[in-house]
C-alpha positions in Angstrom: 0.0 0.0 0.0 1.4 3.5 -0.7 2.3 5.7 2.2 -0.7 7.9 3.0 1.0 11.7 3.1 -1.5 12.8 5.6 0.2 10.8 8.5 2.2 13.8 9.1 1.5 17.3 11.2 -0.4 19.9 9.5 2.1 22.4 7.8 0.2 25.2 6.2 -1.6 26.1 3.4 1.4 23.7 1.5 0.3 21.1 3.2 -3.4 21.6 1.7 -2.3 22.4 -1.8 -0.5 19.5 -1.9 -3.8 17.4 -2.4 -4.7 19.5 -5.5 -1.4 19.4 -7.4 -1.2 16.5 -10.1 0.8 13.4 -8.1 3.4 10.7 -9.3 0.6 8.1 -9.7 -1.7 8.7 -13.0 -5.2 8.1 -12.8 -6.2 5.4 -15.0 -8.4 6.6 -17.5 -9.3 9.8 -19.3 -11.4 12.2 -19.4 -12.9 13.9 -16.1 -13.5 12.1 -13.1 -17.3 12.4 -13.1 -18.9 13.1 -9.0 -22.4 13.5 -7.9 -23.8 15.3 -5.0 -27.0 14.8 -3.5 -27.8 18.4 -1.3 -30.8 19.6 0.5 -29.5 23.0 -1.2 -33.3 24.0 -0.9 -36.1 22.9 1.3 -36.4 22.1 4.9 -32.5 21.1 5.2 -31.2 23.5 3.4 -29.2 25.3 6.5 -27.0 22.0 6.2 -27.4 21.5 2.1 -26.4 25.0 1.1 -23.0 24.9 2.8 -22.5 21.7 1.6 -22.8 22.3 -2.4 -21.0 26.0 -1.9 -17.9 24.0 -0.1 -18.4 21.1 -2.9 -18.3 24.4 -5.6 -15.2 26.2 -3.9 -13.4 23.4 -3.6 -13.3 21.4 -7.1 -12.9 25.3 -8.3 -9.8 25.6 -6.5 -8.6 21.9 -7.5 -9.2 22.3 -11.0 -7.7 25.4 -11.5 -4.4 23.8 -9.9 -4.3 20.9 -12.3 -7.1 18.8 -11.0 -6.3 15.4 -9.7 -3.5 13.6 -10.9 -3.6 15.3 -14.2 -7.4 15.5 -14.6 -10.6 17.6 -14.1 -13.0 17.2 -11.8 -16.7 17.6 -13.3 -19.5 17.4 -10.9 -23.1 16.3 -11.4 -25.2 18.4 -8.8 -28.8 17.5 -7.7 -30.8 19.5 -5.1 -32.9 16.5 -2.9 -34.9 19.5 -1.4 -34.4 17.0 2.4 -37.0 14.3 0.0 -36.1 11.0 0.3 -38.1 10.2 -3.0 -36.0 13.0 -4.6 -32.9 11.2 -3.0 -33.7 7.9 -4.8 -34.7 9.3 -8.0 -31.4 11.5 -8.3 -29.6 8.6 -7.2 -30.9 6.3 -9.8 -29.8 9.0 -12.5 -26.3 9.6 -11.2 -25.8 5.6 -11.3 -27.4 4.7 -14.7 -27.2 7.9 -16.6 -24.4 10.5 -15.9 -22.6 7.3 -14.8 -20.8 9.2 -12.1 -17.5 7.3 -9.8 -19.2 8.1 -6.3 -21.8 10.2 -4.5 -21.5 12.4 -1.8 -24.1 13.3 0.3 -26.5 13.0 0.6 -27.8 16.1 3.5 -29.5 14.2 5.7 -30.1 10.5 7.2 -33.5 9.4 6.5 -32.0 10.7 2.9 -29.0 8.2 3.4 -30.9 5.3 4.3 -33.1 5.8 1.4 -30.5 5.3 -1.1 -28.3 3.1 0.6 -29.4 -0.3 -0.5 -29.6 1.4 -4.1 -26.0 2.2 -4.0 -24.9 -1.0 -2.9 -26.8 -2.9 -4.9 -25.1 -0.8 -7.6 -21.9 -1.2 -6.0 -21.7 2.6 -5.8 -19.4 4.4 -3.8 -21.5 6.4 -1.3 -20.3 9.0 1.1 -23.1 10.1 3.4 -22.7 13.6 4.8 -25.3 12.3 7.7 -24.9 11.7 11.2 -27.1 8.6 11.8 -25.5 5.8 12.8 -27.1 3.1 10.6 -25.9 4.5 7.9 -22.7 2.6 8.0 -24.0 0.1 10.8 -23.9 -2.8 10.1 -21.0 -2.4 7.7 -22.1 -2.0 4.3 -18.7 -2.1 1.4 -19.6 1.1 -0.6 -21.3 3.5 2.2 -19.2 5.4 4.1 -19.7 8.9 6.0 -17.8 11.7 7.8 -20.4 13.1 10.6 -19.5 11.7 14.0 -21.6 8.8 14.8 -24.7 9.4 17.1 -23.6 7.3 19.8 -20.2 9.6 20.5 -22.2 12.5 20.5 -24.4 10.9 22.8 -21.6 9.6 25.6 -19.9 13.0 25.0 -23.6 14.4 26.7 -24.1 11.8 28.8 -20.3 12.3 30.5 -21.3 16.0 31.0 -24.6 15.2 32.8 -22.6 12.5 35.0 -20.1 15.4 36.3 -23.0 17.6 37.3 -25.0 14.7 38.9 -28.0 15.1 36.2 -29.5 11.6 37.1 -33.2 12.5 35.4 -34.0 13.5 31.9 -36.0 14.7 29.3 -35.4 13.5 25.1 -36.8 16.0 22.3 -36.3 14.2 18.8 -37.3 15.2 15.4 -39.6 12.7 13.3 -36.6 12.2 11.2 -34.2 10.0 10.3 -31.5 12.0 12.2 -33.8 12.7 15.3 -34.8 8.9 15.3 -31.5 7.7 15.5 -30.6 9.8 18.0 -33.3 9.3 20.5 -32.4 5.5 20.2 -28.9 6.0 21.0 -30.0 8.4 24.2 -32.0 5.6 24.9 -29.3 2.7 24.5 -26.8 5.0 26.8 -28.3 6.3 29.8 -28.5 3.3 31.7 -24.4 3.1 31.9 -24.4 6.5 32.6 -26.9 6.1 35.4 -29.3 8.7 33.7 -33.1 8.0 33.6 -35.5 9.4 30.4 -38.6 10.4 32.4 -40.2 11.5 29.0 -39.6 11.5 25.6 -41.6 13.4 22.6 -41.0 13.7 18.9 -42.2 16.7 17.2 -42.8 17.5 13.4 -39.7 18.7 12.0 -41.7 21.4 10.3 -43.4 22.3 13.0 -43.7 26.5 14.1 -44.2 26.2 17.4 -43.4 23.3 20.3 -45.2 24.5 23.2 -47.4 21.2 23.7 -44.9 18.7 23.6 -42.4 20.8 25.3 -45.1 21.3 27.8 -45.4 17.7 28.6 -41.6 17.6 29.1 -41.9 20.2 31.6 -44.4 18.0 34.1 -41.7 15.3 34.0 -39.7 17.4 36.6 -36.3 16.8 34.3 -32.9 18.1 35.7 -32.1 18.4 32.0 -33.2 18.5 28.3 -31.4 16.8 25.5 -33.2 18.2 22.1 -32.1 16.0 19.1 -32.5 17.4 15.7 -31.2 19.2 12.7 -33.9 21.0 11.1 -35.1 24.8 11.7 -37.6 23.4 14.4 -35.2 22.9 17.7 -34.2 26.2 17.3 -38.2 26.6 18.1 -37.6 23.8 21.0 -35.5 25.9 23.0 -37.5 29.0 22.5 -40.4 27.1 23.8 -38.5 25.9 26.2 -37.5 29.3 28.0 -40.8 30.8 27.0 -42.5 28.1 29.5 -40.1 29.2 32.2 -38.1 26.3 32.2 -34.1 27.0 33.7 -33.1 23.8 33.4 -29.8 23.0 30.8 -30.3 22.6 27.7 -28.1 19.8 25.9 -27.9 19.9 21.8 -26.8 17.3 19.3 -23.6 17.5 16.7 -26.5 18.8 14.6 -26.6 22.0 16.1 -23.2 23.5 14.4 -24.3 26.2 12.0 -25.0 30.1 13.9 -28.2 30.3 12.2 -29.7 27.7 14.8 -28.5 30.5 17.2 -30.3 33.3 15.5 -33.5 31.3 14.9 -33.9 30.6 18.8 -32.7 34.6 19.7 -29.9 35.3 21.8 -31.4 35.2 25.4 -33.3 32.2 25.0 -30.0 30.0 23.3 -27.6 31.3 26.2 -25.8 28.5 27.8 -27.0 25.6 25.3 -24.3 22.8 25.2 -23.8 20.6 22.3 -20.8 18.1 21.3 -19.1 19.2 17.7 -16.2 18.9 15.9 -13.3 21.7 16.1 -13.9 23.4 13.0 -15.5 25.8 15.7 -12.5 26.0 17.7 -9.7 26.6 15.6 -8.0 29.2 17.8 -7.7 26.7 20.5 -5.5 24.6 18.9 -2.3 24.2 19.4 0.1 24.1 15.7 1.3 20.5 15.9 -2.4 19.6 16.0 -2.7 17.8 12.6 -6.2 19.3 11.9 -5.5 23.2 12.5 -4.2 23.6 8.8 -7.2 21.9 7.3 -9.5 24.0 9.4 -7.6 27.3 9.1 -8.1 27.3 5.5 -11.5 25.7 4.9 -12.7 28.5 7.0 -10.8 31.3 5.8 -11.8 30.6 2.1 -14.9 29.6 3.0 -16.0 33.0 4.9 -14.1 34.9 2.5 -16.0 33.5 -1.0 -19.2 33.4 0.7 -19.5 36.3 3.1 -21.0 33.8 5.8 -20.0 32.2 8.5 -18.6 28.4 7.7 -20.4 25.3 9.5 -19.8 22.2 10.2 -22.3 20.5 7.7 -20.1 22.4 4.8 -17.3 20.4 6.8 -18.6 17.1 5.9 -18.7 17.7 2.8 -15.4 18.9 2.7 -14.3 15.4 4.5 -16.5 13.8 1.8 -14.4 15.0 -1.5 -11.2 15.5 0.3 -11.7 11.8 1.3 -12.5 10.5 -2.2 -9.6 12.2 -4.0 -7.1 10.7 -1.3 -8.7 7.8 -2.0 -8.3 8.1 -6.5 -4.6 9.0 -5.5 -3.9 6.2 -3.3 -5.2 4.0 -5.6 -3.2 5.3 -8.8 -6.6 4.8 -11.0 -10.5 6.0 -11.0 -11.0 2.4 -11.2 -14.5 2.0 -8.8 -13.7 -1.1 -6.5 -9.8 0.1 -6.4 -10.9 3.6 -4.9 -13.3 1.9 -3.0 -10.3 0.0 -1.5 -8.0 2.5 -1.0 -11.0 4.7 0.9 -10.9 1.5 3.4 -7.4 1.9 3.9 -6.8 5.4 4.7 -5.6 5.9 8.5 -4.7 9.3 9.9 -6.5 11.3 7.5 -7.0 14.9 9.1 -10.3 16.3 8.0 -12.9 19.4 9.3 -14.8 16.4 11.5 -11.6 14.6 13.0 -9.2 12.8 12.4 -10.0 9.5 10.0 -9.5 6.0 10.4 -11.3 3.9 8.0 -11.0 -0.2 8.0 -13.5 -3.0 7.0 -15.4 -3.0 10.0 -15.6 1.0 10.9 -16.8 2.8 8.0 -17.1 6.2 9.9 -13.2 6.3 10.9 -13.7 8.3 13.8 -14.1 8.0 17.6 -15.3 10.1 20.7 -12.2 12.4 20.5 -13.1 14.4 17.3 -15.5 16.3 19.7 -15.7 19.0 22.0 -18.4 20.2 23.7 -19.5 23.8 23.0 -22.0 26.4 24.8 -23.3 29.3 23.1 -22.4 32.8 24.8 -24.0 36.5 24.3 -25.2 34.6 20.3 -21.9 33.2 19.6 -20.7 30.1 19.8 -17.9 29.4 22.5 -15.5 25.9 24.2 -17.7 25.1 27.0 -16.0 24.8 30.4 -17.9 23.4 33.4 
């Protein structure tokens, strides 16, 4: 196996630019190297789409314009799923037997990702979720991988918090979604060895405008603590309702909770103090140099906020881990051959992306473990490390 260049420290924007410069091994092949995307750009997901197709755009700009990979262009195919799982499966079904396209990445969300998954093994096509829910790649499936931490970190990483303060009693907000599903079952499989206790649990529409009811009903539990699971506009609406009811007690977040506008939607006073687990990419200044994903981070962000006038998230991140993983993966394998970059995608250890650091093998198709998280508060509308 060829050595993977990415086992060393970070060292700059060289570092980076290395990845886009045309490498001793050639790509088998001619032609472009044909990707597809699969992005809630529009729609009810479209907080977490949008950033992900901008960062898809910005990068493949920046690679082709520097060679492309290994000599060749990148050309993507882009499809806007609008958060629809039929829309998921249909564009999915075009990007495998029509534009013919090496791999997919995305797509936005997880009920989105288990809708096509069967497809794109079936079709033995590379997948690379950009979804958090853990049975996307649980059990092990040979052609769908994804970069979001799994649900079950984020989960202990909560959990571990609660434990220090002595939080011993409950409440579990989920979205009827894919994502919020997944998460409530992993709340559910954890507390016990935590010695935690759900006293209630509600699911709410994820297009819902106002959570009073079941937040309500939370509220008569007597919880110590509320753990809101989602990643659509509506639990910014949970912890409004939450502080509109009069309820003080903390206020726990998924990974989902990474992009400002969450922030914004629930207005400053009420978000104050929310704690959620998420990668660094909202910590960068807290890193020390030698840290091997401070380079990757630095820059994503900088030409992120820079090309975009916004603020970068951590969904755009995943899909930055999703292409920066694939083209590793074409290099690595010296040819655009589907089951050889398939392969070399298994392969790749130390790998420092926006989400962590990645470990793939042929039992762990996430690569990543507890320790590509911190947890976060959010303070005066802006995010912020969370000490206890």
């Amino acid at each position: 196996m060829k050595r993977n260049w990415l086992t060393r420290p970070a060292l700059g924007a060289a570092f980076l630019a290395a990845i886009f410069a045309a490498g001793a091994c050639s790509s088998s092949g001619t032609g472009t190297i044909k990707i597809g995307t699969l992005f809630a750009v529009t729609g009810g997901a479209s907080n977490l789409g949008a950033p992900e197709q901008k960062t898809i755009e910005m990068l493949v700009a920046e690679i082709n314009a520097q060679g492309g990979v290994d000599g060749r262009q990148i050309e993507v195919v882009y499809k806007d799923t609008q958060a629809k799982n039929e829309n998921a499966i249909s564009f999915a079904k075009q990007l495998i037997e029509e534009d013919k396209v090496l791999a997919i990445l995305g797509p936005t969300t997880s009920g989105e990702s288990m809708g096509v998954k069967d497809l794109c093994e079936q079709n033995k096509m590379l997948l690379i979720s950009c979804a958090a829910a853990e049975t996307i790649t649980t059990p092990v499936s040979p052609h769908i991988f994804k970069t979001p931490q799994n649900d079950a970190l984020a989960a202990m990483k909560i959990f571990e918090d609660m434990k220090g303060k002595g939080i011993t009693k409950i409440g579990v907000l989920n979205a009827n979604s894919g994502f919020g599903k997944g998460g409530k079952a992993q709340l559910e499989k954890y507390a016990p060895q935590y010695g935690i206790t759900i006293a209630a649990a509600e699911e709410y529409n994820k297009d819902a405008k106002d959570l009073s009811d079941v937040v309500t009903k939370i509220k008569s539990a007597g919880v110590q603590a509320v753990v809101n699971w989602s990643i659509e506009p509506a639990q910014a609406i949970v912890i409004k309702n939450i502080r509109q009811l009069g309820m003080k007690q903390p206020i726990y977040q998924s990974h989902g909770f990474g992009n400002i506008k969450y922030v914004e939607a629930a207005g400053k006073e009420a978000a104050e103090g929310v704690i959620f687990p998420c990668g660094r990419l909202l910590a960068i200044d807290i890193l020390p140099d030698s840290n091997p994903q401070k380079a990757v981070l630095r820059k994503y962000k900088s030409d992120y906020e820079s090309k975009y006038n916004e603020e970068v998230s951590t969904f755009g991140g995943h899909a930055y881990d999703a292409l920066m993983l694939l083209i590793q993966s074409i290099k690595n394998a010296g040819s655009t051959d589907p089951e050889k970059v398939r392969d070399a995608l298994e392969q790749i250890k130390n790998f420092p992306g926006t989400g962590g650091i990645f470990n793939f093998s042929p039992t762990d198709h996430n690569g990543l473990t507890i320790d590509a998280f911190e947890m976060f508060t959010v303070h005066d509308g802006k995010f912020a490390l969370y000490t206890k």
